[in-house]
C-alpha positions as CSV (number, residue, x, y, z in Angstrom):
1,X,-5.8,-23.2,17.9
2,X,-6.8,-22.1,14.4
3,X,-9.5,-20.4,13.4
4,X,-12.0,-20.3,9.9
5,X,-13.2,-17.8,8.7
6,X,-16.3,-19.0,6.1
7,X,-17.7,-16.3,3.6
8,X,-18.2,-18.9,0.9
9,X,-22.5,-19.2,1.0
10,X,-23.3,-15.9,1.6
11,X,-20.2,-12.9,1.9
12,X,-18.8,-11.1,4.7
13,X,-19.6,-7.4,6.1
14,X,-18.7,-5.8,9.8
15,X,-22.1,-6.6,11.4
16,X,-22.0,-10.8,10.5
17,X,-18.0,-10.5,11.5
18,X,-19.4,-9.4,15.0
19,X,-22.6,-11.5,15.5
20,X,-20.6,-14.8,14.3
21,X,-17.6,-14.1,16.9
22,X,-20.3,-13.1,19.2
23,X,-22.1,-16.8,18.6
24,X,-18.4,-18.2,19.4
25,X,-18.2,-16.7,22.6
26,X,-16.8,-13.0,22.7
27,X,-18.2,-11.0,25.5
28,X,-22.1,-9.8,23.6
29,X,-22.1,-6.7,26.3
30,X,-18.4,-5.6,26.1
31,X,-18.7,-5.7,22.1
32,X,-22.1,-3.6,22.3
33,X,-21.0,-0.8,25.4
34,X,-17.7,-0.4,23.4
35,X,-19.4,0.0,20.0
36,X,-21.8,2.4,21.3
37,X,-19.3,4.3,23.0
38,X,-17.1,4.4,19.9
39,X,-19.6,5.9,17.6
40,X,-20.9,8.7,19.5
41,X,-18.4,11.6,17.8
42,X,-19.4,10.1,14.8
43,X,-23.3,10.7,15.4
44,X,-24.2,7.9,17.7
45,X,-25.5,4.2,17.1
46,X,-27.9,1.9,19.2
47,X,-26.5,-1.8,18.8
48,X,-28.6,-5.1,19.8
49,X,-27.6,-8.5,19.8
50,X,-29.7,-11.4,19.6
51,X,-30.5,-15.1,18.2
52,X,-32.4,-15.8,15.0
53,X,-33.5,-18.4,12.7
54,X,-31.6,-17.5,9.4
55,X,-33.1,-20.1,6.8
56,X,-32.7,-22.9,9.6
57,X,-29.3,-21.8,11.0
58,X,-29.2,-20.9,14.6
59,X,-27.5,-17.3,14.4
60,X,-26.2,-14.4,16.0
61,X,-27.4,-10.9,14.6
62,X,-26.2,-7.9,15.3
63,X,-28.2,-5.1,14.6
64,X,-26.1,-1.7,14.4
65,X,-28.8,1.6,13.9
66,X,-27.7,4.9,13.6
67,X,-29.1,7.6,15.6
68,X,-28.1,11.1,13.4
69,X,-28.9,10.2,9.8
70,X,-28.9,13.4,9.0
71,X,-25.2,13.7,9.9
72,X,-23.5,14.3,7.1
73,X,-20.3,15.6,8.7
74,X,-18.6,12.3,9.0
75,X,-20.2,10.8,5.7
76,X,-17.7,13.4,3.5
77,X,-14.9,13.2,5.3
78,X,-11.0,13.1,4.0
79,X,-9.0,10.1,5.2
80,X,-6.5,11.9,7.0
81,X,-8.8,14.0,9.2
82,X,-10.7,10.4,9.8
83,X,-7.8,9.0,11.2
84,X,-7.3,11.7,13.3
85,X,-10.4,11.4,15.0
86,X,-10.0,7.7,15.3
87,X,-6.6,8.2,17.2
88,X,-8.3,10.6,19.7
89,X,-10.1,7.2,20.8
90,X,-7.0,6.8,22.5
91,X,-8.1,9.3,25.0
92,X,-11.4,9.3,25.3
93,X,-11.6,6.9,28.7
94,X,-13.7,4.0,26.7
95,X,-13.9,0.7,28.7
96,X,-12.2,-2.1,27.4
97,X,-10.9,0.3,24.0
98,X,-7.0,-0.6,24.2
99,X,-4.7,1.4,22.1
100,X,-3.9,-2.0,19.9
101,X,-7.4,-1.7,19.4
102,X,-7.2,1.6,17.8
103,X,-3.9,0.9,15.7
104,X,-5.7,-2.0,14.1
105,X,-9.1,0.2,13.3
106,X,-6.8,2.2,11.8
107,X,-4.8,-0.2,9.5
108,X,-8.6,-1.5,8.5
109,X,-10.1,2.0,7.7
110,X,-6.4,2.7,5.8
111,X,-6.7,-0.5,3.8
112,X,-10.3,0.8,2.5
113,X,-8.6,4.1,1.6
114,X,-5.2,2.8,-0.3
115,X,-8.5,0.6,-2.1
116,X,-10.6,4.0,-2.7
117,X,-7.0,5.9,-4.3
118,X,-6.2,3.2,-6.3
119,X,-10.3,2.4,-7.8
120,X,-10.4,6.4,-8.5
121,X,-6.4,7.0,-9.1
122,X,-6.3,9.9,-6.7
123,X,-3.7,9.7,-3.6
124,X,-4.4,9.1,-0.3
125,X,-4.3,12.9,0.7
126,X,-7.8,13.2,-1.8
127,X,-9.4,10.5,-0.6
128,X,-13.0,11.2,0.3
129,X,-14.7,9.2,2.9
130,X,-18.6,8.2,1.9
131,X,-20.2,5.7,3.8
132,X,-17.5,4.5,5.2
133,X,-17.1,7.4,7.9
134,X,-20.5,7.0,9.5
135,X,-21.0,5.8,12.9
136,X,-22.4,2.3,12.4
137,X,-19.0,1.8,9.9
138,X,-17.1,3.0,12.8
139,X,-19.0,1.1,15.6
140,X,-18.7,-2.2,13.0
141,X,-15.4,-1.9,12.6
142,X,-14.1,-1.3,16.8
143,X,-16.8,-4.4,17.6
144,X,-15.2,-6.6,15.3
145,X,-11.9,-5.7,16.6
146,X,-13.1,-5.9,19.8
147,X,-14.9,-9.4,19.8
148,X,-11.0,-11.1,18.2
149,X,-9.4,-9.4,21.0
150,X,-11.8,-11.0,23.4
151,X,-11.9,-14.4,22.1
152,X,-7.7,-14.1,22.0
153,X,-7.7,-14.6,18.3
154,X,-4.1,-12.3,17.6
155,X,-2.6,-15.2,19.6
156,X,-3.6,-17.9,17.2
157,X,-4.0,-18.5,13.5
158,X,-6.7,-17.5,11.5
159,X,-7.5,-18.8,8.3
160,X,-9.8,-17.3,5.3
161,X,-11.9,-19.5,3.1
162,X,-13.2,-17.9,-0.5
163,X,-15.4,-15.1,0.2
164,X,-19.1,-15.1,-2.2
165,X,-19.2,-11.6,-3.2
166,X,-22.5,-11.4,-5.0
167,X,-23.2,-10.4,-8.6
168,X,-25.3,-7.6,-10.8
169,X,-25.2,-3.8,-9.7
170,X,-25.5,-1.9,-7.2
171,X,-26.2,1.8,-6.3
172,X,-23.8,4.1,-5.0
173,X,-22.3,7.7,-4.1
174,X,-20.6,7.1,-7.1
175,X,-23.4,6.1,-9.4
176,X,-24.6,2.6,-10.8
177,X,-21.7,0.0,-10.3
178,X,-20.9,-3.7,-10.9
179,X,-21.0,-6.2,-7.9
180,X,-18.2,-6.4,-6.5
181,X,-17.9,-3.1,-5.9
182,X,-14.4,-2.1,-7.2
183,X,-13.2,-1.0,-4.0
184,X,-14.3,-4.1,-2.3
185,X,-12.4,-6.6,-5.1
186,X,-9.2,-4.2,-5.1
187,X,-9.2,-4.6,-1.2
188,X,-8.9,-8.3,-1.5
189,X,-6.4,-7.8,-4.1
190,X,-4.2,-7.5,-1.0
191,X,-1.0,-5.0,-0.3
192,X,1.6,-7.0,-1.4
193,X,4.5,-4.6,-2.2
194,X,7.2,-2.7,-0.3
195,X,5.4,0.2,0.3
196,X,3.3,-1.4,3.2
197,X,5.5,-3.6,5.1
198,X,3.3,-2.9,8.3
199,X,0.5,-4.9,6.8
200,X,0.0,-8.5,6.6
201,X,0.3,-9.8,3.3
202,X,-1.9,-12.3,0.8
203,X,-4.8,-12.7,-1.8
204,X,-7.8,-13.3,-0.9
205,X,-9.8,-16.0,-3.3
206,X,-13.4,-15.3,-4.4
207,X,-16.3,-16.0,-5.9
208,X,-19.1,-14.5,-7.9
209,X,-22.9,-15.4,-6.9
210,X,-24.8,-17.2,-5.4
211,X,-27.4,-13.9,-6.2
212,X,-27.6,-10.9,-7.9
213,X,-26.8,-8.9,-4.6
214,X,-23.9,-7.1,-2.8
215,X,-22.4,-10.0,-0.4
216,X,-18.8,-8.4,0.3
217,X,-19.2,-5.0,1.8
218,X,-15.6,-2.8,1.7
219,X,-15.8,-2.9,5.4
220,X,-16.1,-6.7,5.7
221,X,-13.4,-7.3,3.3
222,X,-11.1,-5.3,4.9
223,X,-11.7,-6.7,8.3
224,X,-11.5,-10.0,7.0
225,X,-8.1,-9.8,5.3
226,X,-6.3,-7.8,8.8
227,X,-8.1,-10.7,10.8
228,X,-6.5,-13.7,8.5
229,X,-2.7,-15.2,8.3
230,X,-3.5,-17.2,5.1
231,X,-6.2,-17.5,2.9
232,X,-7.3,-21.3,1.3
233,X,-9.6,-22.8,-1.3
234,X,-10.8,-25.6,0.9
235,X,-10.5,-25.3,4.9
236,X,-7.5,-27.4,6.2
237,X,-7.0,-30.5,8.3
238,X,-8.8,-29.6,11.6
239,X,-10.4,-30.9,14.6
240,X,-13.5,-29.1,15.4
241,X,-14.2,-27.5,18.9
242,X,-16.5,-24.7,18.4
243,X,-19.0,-23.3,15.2
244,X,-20.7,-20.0,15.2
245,X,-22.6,-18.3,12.6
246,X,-23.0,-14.6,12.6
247,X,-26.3,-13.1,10.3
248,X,-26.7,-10.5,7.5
249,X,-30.0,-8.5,7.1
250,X,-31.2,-9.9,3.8
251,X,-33.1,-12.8,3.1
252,X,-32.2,-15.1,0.3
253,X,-33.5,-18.6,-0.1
254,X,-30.5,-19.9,1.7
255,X,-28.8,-19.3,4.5
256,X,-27.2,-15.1,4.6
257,X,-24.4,-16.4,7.4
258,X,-21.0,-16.4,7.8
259,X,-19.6,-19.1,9.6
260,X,-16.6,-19.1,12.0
261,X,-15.3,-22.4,13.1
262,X,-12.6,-22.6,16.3
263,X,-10.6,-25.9,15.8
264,X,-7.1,-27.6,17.3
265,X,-4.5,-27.2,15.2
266,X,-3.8,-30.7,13.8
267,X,-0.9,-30.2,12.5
268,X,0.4,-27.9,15.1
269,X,3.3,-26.4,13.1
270,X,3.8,-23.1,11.6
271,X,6.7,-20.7,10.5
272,X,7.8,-17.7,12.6
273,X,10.3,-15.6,13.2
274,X,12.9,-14.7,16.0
275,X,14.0,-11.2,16.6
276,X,16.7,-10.8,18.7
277,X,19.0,-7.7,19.9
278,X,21.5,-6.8,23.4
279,X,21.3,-3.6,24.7
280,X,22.9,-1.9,27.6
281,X,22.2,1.5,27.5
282,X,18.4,1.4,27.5
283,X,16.5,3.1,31.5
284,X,13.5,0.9,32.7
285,X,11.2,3.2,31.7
286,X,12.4,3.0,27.6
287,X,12.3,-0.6,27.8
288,X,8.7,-0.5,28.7
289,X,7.6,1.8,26.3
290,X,9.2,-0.2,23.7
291,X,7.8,-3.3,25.0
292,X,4.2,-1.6,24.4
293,X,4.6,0.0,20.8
294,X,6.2,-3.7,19.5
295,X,3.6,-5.5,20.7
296,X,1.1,-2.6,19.2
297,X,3.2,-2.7,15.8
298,X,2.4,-6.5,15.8
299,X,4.6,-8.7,17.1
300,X,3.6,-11.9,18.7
301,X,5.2,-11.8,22.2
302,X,8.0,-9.7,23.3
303,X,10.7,-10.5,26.1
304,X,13.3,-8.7,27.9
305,X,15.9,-10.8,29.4
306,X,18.5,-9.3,31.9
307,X,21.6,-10.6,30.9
308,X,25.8,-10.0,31.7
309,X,27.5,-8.6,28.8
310,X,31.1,-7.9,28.0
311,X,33.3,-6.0,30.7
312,X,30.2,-7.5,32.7
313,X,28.2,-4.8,32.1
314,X,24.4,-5.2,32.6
315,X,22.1,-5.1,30.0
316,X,19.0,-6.7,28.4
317,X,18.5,-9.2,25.6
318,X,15.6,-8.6,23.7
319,X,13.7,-11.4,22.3
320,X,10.2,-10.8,19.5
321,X,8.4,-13.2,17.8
322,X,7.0,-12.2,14.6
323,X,4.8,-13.1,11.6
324,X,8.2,-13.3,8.8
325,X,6.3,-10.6,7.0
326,X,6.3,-8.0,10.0
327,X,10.0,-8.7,10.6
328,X,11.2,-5.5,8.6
329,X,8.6,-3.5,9.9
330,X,9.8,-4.5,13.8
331,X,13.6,-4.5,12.5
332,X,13.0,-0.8,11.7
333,X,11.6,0.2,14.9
334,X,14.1,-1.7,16.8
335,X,17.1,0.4,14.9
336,X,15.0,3.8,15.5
337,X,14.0,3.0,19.2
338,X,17.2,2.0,20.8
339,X,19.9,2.8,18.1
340,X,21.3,-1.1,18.3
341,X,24.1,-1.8,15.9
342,X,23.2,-5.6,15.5
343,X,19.8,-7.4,15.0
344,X,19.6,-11.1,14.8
345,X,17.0,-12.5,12.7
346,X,16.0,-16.3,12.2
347,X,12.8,-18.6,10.9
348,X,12.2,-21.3,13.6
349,X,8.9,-23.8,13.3
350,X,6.3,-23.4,16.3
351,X,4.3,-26.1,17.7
352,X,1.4,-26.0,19.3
């Protein structure tokens, strides 16, 4: 399967994300109990779902308000001790949170931040949270995650069309600034070099209009380019299955959705890579935990085969595939993990 991901009539931001994978079948009540649960250290967030008429589209919208406006605690927040409290998720007995889950909010909220050092040239330590560490940001962000999770979308391949980001200005903590806000255009600028092999690489395209309004919020964008493998002008060769449209608040005199469209791959052929390693040394017990924190770091299915080696000594081949542009970041924790003096790497094609 492949799926599209549409911003080109009206933008992207966390709230259409959820109410258009929502539309395409991701469990409504899971993504709202986990969302609601999520944001309660942050000062709590009610969350409805429901169908609208959106200019003539049938659409899902997904309403996210915040209970504590008046908490300002998480609105001024440094990155670092954000993080930190988006880790402690891991423990806080949430129903249907998974720790992958977590490690992915965090790659999205640390994309916004690299954005935020690089707009104001401070470094990541400095970085001041605004808006971005509220609840409903938080609750966006985890519902997003959790409605690709649920429709099985890290499995397949997702593709980004052009994203409309708006035009004119727009008010902000930092003052009067130009649409798109600087932090959401360096976002989709993409990290590209060395320094970041654990993200996903690629531009994103854009383009300015359709109104003088904010279209691309820094939350969308980011979700949008952790979600996507490859980002196109025009959508590709597809077969159709299923089309969903997720809702923004404002009205324009067209339709403010984002479209998602699930389709066969018609093709059915895409690059990956093949990680491969023996061990003999490793207990049960290390295996397993390995086989969790690749599958966590990104990899695209892990396997542990028992196998004879020399002297006929028992041991395990381990088999990843990978994305090629995660396979130095899994090489790395491979050498660290199990202190392996070989790693085979090769590019096969996969079908299906």
């Amino acid at each position: 399967m492949v799926y599209i991901i549409d911003p080109q009539n009206a933008g992207i931001s966390g709230n259409m994300i959820i109410g258009a994978l929502v539309d395409l079948g991701a469990d409504g009540e899971k993504v709202k109990d986990l969302m609601e649960d999520v944001a309660v250290d942050f000062g709590g967030v009610e969350v409805s779902l429901n169908k609208v008429d959106k200019s003539g589209i049938d659409a899902t919208f997904c309403n996210v308000k915040t209970i504590d406006e008046d908490n300002e605690n998480n609105r001024h927040i440094h990155f670092q001790d954000f993080i930190e409290k988006i880790d402690l998720l891991k423990y806080a007995d949430i129903e249907n949170l998974t720790d992958e889950m977590v490690e992915m909010a965090k790659k999205v909220f640390k994309r916004i931040a690299i954005s935020e050092s690089r707009v104001h040239g401070k470094s990541l330590e400095e970085v001041h949270f605004h808006e971005v560490g509220a609840a409903d940001a938080v609750a966006d962000v985890l519902g997003s995650i959790c409605a690709y999770f649920d429709l099985g979308m890290d499995k397949d391949k997702v593709v980004g069309l052009p994203i409309a980001v708006g035009g004119g200005v727009v008010e902000t903590a930092h003052g009067r600034i130009p649409v798109p806000a600087p932090a959401s255009l360096d976002i989709l600028k993409g990290l590209n070099d060395d320094s970041f092999k654990d993200f996903s690489k690629g531009e994103a395209k854009c383009i300015g209009g359709p109104v003088n309004s904010e279209l691309a919020t820094p939350t969308g964008c980011a979700l949008y380019m952790e979600f996507c493998d490859e980002f196109l002008e025009f959508a590709p060769m597809m077969s159709p299955e299923e089309i969903a449209y997720g809702c923004g608040s404002k009205e324009f005199d067209f339709p403010n959705v984002l479209r998602v469209i699930k389709s066969r791959n018609v093709n059915g052929k895409h690059k990956v890579s093949v990680i491969e390693t023996n061990i003999d040394h490793m207990s049960g017990e290390e295996l397993g935990f390995l086989f969790d924190m690749l599958l966590i770091e990104g990899a695209r299915d892990v396997s542990m085969v028992p196998i004879t080696m020399k002297k006929n000594r028992p041991g395990h081949l381990i088999k990843i595939i990978s994305k090629p542009d995660l396979v130095d970041h899994l090489v790395n924790i491979l050498f660290k993990e199990t202190g392996t003096l070989g790693i085979r790497v090769s590019e096969n094609t996969h079908r299906g």
